[in-house]
N, C-alpha and C positions, 0 to 999 in steps of 0.2 A: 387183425384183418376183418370178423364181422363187425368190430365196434367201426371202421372204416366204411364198410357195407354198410351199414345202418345209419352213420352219422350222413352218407350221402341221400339216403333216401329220403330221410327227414329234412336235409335242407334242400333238396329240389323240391321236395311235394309244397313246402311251408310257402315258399321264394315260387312256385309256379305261373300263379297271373302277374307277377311282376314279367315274368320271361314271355307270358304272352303277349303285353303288350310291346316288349320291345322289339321283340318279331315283328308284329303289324306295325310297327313304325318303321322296322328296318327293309321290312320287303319292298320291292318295286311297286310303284304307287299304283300299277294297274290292279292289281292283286294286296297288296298292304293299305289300300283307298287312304294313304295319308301321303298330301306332302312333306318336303324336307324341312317346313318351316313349322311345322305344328308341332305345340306345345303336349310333353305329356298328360297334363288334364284332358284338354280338349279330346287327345287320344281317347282316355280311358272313357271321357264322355262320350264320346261319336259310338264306340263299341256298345258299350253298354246300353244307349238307347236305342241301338239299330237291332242288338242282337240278343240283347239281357245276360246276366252278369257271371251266369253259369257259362258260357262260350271262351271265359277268361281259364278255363279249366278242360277246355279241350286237349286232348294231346297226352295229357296226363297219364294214363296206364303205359306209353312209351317212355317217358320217364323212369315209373314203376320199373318197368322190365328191365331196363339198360342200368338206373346211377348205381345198384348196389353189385352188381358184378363189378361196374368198370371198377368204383372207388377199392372193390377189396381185391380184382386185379394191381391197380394201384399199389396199394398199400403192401404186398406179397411182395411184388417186383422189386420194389423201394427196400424192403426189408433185406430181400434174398441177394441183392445187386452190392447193396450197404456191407451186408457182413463179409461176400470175399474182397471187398475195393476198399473197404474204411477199416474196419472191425480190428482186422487181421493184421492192422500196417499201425494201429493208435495214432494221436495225436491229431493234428487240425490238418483235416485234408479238402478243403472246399471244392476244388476240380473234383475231382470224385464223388462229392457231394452231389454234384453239379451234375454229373454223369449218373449217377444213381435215379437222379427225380428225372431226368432224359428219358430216361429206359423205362421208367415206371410211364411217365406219359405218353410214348407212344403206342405201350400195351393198352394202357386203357383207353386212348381214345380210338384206338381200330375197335374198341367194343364199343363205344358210347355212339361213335360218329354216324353208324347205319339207322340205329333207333333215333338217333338226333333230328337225321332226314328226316322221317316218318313223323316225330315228333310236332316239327317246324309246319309241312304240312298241313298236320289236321287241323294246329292252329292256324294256319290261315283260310281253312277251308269252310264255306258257307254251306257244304254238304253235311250230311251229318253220317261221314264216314265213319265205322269203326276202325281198330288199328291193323288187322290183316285185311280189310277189304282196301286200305291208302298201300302196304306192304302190295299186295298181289296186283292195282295199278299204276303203281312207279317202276316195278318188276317188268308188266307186260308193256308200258307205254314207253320204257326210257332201259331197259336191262337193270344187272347187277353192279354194272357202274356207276348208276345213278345215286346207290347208297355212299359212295366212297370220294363224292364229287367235293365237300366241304372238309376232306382230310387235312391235306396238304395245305391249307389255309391256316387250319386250327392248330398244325403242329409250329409253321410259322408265326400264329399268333401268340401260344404260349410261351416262347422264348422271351420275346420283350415282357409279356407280361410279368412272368417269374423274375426277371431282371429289375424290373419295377418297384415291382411288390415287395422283395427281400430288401431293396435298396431304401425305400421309403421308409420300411419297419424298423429297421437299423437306427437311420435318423433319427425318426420319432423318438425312439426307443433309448435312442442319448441322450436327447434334447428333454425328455421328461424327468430322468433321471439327473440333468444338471440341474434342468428348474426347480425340483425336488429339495435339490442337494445330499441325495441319497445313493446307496450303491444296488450293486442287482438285485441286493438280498430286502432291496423295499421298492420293487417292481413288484406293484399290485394285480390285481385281477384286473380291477377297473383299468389301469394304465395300458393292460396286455388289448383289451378292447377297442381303445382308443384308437392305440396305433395300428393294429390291426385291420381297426375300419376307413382309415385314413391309408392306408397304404393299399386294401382292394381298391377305393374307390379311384385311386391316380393311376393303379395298373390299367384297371377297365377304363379309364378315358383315355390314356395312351394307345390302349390298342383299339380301339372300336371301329378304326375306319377298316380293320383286318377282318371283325366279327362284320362288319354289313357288309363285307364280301362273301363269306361262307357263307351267310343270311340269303344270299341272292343265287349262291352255287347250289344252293341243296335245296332253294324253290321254287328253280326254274323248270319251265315244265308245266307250273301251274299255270290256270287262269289268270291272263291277261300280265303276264310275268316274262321277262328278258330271257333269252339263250347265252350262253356266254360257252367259249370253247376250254379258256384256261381262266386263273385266278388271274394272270396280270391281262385278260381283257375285258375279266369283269372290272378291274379298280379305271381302266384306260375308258372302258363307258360309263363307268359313272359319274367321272370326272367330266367327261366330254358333254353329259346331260342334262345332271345337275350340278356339275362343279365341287366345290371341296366341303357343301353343308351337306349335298348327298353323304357323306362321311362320318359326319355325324349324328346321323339317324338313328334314334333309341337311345342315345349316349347317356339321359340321366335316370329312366330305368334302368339301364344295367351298371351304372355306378352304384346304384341304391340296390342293387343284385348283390354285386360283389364286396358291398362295404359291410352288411349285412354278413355275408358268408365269411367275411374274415375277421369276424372280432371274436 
């Protein structure tokens, strides 16, 4: 559980200004100042000359405080869920498997999802808010609902993603070993990498059009930024706006997020 804690915190703090720019790419363009057709360079160019390079690090001490509870929440749930539904019964039970990482993710992202707000925020914000002065006016301008507004997105999002991802790695994870012509017992390090990076990066472009919906649920409210009442009338405006590239907004920062976090 702290190696869990720990392994999270280091790969958000490392992987951090990659996740700021795909924010500002993904927010509504009153408030994200990018359209749907700008290229990630250009992004990280436009920030960094407008605002210099230390603004790609905003946000950051929300991170600190939320990735190493959620991941070692996680990582408890996963363990404690595992040993009466798997453990106890032997043999190959993948529903239960399946149900185990369920359980675990919905504990941890009721911990990650209210710092996540707060997080997303500061990086978009041209004030130079600290992290309780952004908590105590999302609190007084929008309530305690406002933290919880990008939940039910993110638990919808990781479904397909986990489905993706497992699926992907599987694959890979054959197809290297035939190309090989070797058995599991010469599945390398390197090989584990591989397909590990290759399978984040297809889970996170399958689901992004789900992640620029939480992106937009959890930063509305801000400057020059969309209202949306539910998740299916934020995807229903943004299609109606900018159509189906609005959807792809951020898409190769956070491939390069998650290919990175999975190898």
């Amino acid at each position: 559980m702290l190696a869990g804690a720990l392994a999270g915190m280091v790969e958000h703090t490392l992987m951090f200004p990659v996740d700021t720019i795909k924010t500002r790419m993904q927010a509504y363009t009153g408030v994200g100042q990018f359209s749907p057709t700008v290229g990630t360079v250009r992004a990280v160019q436009g920030i960094v000359a407008a605002e210099g390079a230390g603004v790609l690090w905003r946000g950051i001490t929300a991170v600190a405080l939320s990735a190493g509870p959620a991941h070692a929440i996680y990582f408890a749930i996963y363990e404690a869920t595992k040993r009466r539904m798997v453990d106890v019964r032997g043999g190959h039970q993948p529903l239960a498997v399946a149900a185990c990482g369920a359980a675990a993710t919905i504990a941890a992202d009721a911990v990650m999802t209210p710092l996540d707000v707060v997080k997303q925020r500061m990086q978009l914000g041209r004030k130079q808010e600290g992290l309780w002065q952004v908590i105590r006016r999302v609190h007084r301008d929008q309530g305690i609902g406002a933290f919880y507004k990008g939940y039910k997105t993110t638990l919808v999002m990781n479904v397909p993603y986990t489905a993706v991802q497992f699926a992907v790695y599987e694959s890979m994870k054959r197809g290297i070993l035939e190309l090989r012509g070797v058995d599991e017992t010469g599945y390398s390090a390197g090989n584990h990498i591989i397909a590990g990076a290759v399978a984040g990066g297809c889970a996170s472009a399958v689901t992004n059009p789900f992640d620029v919906v939480k992106t937009r649920l959890q930063t509305q409210g801000e400057e020059g930024a969309r209202r949306y009442r539910s998740m299916t009338q934020a995807a229903t405006s943004i299609m109606a706006e900018e159509g189906f590239p609005g959807f792809l907004r951020g898409i190769w920062p956070r491939i390069y997020f998650h290919a990175v976090r999975n190898e």
